[in-house]
C-alpha positions as CSV (number, residue, x, y, z in Angstrom):
1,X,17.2,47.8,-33.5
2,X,20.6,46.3,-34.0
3,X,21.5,46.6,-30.2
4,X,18.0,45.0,-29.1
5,X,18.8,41.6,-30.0
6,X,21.5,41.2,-27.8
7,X,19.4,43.0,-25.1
8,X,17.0,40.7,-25.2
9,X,18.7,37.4,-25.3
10,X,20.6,39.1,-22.0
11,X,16.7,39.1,-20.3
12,X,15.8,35.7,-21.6
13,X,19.2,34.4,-20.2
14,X,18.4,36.3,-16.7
15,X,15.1,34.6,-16.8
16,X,16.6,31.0,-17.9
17,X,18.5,31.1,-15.2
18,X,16.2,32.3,-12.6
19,X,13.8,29.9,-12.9
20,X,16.3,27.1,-13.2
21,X,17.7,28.4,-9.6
22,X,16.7,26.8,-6.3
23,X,14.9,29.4,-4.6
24,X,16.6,30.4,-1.0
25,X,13.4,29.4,0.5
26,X,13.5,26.0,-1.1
27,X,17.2,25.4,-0.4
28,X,17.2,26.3,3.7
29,X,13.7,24.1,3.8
30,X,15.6,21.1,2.5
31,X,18.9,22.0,4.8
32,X,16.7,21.9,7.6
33,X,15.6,18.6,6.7
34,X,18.6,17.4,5.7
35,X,20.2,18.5,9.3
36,X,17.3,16.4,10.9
37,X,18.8,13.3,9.6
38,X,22.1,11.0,10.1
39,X,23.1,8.6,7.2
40,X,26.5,7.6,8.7
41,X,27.4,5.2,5.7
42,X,26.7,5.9,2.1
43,X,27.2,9.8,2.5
44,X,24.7,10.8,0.1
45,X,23.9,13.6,2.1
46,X,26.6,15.0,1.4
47,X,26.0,15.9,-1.8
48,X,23.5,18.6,-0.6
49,X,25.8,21.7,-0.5
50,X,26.0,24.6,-2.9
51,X,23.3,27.1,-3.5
52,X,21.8,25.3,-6.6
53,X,19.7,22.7,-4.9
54,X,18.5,21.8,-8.6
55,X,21.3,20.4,-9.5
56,X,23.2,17.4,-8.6
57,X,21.3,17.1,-5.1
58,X,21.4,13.4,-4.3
59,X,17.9,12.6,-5.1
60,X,16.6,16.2,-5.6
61,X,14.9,17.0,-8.4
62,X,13.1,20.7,-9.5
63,X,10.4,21.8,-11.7
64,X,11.9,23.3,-15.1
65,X,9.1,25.5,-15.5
66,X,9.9,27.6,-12.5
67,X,12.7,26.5,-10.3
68,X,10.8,24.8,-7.2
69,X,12.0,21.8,-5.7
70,X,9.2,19.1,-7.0
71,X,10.6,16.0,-6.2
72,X,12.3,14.2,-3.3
73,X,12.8,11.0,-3.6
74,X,15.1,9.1,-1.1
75,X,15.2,5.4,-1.0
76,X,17.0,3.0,1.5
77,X,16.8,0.2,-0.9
78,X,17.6,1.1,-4.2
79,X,19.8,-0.8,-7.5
80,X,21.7,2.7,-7.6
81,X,25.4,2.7,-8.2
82,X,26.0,4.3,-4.6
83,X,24.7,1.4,-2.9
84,X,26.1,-1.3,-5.1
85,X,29.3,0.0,-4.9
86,X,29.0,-0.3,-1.0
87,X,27.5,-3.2,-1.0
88,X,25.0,-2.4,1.4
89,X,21.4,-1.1,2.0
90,X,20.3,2.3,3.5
91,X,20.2,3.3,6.9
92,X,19.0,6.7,8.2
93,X,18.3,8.1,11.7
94,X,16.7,11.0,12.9
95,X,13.1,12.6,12.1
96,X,11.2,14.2,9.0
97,X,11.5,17.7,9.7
98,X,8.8,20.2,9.2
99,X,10.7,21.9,7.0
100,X,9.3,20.3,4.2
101,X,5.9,21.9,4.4
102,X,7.5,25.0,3.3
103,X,8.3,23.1,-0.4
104,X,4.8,24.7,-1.6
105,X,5.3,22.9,-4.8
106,X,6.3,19.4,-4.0
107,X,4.8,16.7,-5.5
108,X,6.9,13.3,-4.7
109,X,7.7,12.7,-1.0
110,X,9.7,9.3,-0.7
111,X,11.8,8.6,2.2
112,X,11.6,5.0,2.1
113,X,13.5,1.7,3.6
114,X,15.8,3.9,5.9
115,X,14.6,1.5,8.8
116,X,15.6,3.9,11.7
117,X,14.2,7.4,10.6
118,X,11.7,7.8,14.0
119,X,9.7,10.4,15.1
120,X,5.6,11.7,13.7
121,X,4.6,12.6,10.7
122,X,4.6,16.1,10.7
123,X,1.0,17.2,10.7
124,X,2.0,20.2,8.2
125,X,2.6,18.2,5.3
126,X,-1.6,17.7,4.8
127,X,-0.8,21.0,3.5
128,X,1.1,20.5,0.3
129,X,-1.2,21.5,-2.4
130,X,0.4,19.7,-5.0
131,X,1.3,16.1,-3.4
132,X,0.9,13.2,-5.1
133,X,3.0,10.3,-3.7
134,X,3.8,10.3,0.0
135,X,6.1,7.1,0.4
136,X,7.2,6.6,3.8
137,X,7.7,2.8,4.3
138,X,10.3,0.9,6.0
139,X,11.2,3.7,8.9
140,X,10.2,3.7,12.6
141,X,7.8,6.7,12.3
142,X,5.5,6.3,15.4
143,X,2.1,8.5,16.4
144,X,-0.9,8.9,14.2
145,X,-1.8,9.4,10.7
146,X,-2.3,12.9,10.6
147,X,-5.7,13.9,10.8
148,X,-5.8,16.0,7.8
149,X,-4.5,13.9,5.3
150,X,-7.7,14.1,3.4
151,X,-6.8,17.5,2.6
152,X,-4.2,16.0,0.1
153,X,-6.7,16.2,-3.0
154,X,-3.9,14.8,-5.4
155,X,-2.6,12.3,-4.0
156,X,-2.1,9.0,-5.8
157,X,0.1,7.0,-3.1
158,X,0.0,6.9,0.2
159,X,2.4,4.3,1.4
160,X,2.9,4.2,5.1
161,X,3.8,0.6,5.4
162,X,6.3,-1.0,7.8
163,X,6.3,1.5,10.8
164,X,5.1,1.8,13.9
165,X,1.9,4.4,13.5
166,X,-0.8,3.4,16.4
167,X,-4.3,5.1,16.2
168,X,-7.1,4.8,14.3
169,X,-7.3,5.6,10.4
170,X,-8.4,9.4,10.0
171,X,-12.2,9.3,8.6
172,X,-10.9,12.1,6.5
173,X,-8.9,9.5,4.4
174,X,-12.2,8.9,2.2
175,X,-11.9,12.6,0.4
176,X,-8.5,11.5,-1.0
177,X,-10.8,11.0,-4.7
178,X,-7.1,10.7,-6.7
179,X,-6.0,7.5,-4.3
180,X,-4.9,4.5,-6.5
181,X,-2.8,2.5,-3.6
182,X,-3.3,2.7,-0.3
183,X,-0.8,0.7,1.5
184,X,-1.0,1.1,6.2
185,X,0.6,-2.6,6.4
186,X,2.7,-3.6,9.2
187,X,1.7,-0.9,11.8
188,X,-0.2,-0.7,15.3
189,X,-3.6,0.6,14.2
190,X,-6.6,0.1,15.7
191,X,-10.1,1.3,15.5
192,X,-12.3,0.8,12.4
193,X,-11.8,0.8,8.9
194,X,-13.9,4.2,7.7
195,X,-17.3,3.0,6.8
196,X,-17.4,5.4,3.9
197,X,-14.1,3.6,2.5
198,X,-16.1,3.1,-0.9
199,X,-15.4,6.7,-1.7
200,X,-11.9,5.8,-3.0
201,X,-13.5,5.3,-6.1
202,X,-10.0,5.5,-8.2
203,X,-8.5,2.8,-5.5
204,X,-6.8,-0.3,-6.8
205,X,-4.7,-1.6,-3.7
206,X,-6.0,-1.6,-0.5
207,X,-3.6,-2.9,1.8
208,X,-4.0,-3.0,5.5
209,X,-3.0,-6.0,7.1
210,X,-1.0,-6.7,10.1
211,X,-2.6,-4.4,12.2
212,X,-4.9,-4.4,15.4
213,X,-8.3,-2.9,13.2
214,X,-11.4,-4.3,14.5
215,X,-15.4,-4.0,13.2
216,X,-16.3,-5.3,10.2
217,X,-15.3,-4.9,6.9
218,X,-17.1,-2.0,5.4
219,X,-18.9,-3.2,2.2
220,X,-18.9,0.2,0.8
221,X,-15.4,-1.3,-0.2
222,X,-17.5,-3.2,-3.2
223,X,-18.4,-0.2,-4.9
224,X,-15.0,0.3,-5.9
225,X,-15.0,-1.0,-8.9
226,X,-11.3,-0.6,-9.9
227,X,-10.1,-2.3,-6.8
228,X,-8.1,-5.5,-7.8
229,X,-5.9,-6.3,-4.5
230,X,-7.5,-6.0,-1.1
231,X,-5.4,-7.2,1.6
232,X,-6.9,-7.2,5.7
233,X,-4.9,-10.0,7.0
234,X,-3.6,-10.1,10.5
235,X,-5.9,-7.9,12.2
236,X,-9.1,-8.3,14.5
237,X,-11.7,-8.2,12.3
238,X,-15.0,-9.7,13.0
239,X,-18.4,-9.7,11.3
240,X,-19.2,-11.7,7.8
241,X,-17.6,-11.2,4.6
242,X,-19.8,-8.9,2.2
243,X,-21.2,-11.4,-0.2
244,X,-21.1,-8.5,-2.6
245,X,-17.1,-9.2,-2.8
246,X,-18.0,-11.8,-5.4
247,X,-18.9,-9.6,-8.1
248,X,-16.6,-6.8,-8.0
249,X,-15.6,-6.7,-12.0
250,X,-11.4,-6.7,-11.4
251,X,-10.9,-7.9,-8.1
252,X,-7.8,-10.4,-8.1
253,X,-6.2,-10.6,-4.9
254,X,-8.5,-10.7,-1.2
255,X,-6.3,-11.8,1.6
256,X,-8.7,-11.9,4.9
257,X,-6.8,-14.2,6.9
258,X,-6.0,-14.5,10.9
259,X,-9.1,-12.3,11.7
260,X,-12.2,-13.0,13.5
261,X,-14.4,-13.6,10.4
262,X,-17.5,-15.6,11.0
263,X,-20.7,-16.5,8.7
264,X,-20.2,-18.4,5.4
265,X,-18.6,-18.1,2.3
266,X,-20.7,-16.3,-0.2
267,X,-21.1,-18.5,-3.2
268,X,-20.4,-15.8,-5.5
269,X,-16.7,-15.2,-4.1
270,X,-15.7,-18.9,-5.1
271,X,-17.6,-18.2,-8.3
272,X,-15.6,-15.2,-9.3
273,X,-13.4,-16.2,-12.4
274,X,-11.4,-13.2,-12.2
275,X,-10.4,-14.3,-8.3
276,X,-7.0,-16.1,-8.2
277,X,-5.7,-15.4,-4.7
278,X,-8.3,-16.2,-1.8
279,X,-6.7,-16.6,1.2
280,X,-9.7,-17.1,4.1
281,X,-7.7,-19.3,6.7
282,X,-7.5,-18.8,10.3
283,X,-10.9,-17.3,10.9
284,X,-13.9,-19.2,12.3
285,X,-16.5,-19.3,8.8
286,X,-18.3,-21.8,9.1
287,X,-21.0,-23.7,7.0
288,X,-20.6,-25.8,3.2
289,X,-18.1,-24.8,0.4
290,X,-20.1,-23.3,-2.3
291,X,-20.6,-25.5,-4.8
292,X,-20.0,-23.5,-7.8
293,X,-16.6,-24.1,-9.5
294,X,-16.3,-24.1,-13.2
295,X,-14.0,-24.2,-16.2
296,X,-13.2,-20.2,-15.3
297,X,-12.4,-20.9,-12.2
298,X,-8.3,-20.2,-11.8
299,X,-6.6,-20.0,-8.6
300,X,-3.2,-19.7,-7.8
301,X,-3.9,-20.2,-4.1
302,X,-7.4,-21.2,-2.1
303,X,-6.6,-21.3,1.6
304,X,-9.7,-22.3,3.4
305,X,-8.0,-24.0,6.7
306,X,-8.5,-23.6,10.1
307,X,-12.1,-22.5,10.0
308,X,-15.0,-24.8,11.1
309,X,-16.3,-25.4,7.3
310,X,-18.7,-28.8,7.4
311,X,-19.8,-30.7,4.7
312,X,-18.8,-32.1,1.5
313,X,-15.9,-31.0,-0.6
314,X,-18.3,-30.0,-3.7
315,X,-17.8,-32.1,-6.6
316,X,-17.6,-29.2,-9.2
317,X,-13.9,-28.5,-7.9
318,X,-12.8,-30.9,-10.5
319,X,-13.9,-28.4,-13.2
320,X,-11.7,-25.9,-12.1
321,X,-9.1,-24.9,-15.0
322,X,-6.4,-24.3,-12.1
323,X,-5.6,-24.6,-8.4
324,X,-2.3,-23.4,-7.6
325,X,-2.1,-23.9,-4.0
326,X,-5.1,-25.5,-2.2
327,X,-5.3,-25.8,1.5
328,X,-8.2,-27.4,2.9
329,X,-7.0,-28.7,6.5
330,X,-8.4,-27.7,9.9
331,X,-12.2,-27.8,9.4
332,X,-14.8,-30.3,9.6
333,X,-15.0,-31.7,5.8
334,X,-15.9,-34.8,4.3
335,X,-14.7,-36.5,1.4
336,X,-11.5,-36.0,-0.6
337,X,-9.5,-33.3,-2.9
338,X,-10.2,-34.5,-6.5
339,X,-7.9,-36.8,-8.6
340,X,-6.3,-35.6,-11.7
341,X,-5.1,-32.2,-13.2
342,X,-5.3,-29.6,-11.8
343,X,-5.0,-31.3,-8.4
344,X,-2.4,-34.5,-9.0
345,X,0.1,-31.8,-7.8
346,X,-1.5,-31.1,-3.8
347,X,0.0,-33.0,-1.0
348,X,-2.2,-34.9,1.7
349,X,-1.7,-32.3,4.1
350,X,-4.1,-30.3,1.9
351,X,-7.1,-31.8,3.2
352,X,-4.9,-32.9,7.0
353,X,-7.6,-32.9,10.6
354,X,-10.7,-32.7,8.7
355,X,-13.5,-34.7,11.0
356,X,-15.9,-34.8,8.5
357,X,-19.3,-33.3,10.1
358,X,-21.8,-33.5,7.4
């Protein structure tokens, strides 16, 4: 019994360090990837050499439990040390190899602000059972969304932001049920938002502007009752605004601007206490502003202008608590902006070419 002690430790170490290892698989997926991409500046590439990929593997991180890589998480704009100390940002050419579908057991993909990374998505990566945050943003990654990517069941990110993807939005986005933030922004897009987009029931940020979508916006998005930022600016969307959008319970933020927007405002949406950024300019709504401020009503910016709004500015405006930025110009108004707090701060251009049309 003496001699089984030491016998036994000498497994648990051989075990210890086995599952602390980076598997060969796992290290030639990431050398692949690694060869797939330039970074001429900061040379934190270059810290991927030696067989233990687990360890000290510029921004290469492993699951303790069993040795797979779990994390990669690369960032073009960053406060580390490295890119203080040469006083610069990221910059990264080259593609996202395939490579990386072989990491069975990922669960953070972030390659992020590298601004010249080009190339598709690679399809394969709808296949990671164990994804959670895709971050992409900032690159030149052109091509589609991949069609799959409803596949990822886990996912809580997907940040795609700030490339140069064209095509429409895969309808198999809505059976991503983990989805908290959704953010498409900045690309070439087109088609229709997915009807069905309400089934992102765990969705708080919704961001999709300054794209080329068209159709109308899909009021299954007001059955998501967690959603608190919904941003559809700069795009070609047409149709009316959902009047239900007034009484979702946390929404915050709703940025519809520069679209094609027609119909009126519903009352409830200027009714909303909860709503402090409403951004509706540059769109052709037309009809009265609801009358229905009150002493809930808080907004750090209103931007009504450039519609074809008629009428009187309603009188219960002055009972709002606060009204950050109000902008009222381009539209066929009568009357004036109230006097007084909150409003002694607004300039004249708030109200600027209004022809009053009753």
């Amino acid at each position: 019994m003496a001699m089984a002690l030491p016998t036994l430790f000498l497994v648990f170490l051989a075990f210890t360090t086995a599952v602390n290892s980076c598997p060969p698989s796992d290290r030639a997926a990431l050398l692949t990837f690694r060869a797939s991409l330039t970074e001429p500046y900061l040379g934190i590439l270059n810290t991927w050499t030696g067989s233990e990929c687990c360890h000290n593997w510029y921004g290469v991180s492993c699951d303790p439990t069993n040795g797979r890589v779990a994390d990669i998480t690369l960032r073009g704009e960053s406060e580390d040390p490295i890119f203080e100390k040469a006083g610069r940002s990221g910059f990264m050419t080259g593609s996202i190899s395939p490579s990386l579908c072989n990491l069975d057991r990922l669960h953070t993909l972030v390659v992020a602000d590298w601004k010249g990374i080009s190339g598709e998505i690679p399809a394969c990566l709808t296949s990671l059972p164990h994804l959670r945050i895709l971050d992409l943003i900032g690159n030149k990654l052109t091509g589609p969304i991949p069609a799959g990517i409803g596949q990822l069941s886990r996912l809580t990110v997907l940040n795609l932001a700030d490339n140069q993807l064209s095509g429409s939005i895969p309808p198999s986005i809505v059976n991503l049920g983990s989805l908290m933030h959704l953010d498409l922004s900045n690309n070439q897009l087109s088609g229709q938002i997915p009807t069905d987009v309400g089934k992102l029931s765990m969705m708080s940020r919704a961001l999709l502007s300054r794209n080329q979508l068209t159709g109308s916006i899909p009021s299954s998005f007001t059955r998501i009752n967690r959603l608190a930022d919904l941003d559809l600016s700069v795009n070609r969307i047409s149709g009316s605004i959902p009047p239900q959008l007034g009484s979702m319970p946390v929404l915050s933020t709703l940025n519809l601007d520069s679209n094609q927007i027609s119909g009126g405002i519903p009352a409830g949406l200027l009714g909303n206490g909860g709503l402090n950024i409403v951004n509706l300019s540059r769109n052709s709504i037309e009809g009265g502003m609801p009358d229905v401020f009150c002493s809930k009503s808080y907004f750090s910016v209103l931007d009504l202008s450039y519609n074809k709004l008629n009428g009187w500015i309603p009188k219960t405006m002055s009972n709002a608590r606060y009204v950050g930025h109000l902008d009222l110009s381009h539209n066929h108004l009568c009357g004036s902006v109230p006097l007084g707090v909150p409003f002694d701060h607004l300039e004249a251009s708030s109200f600027a070419a209004n022809d009053c049309k009753p």
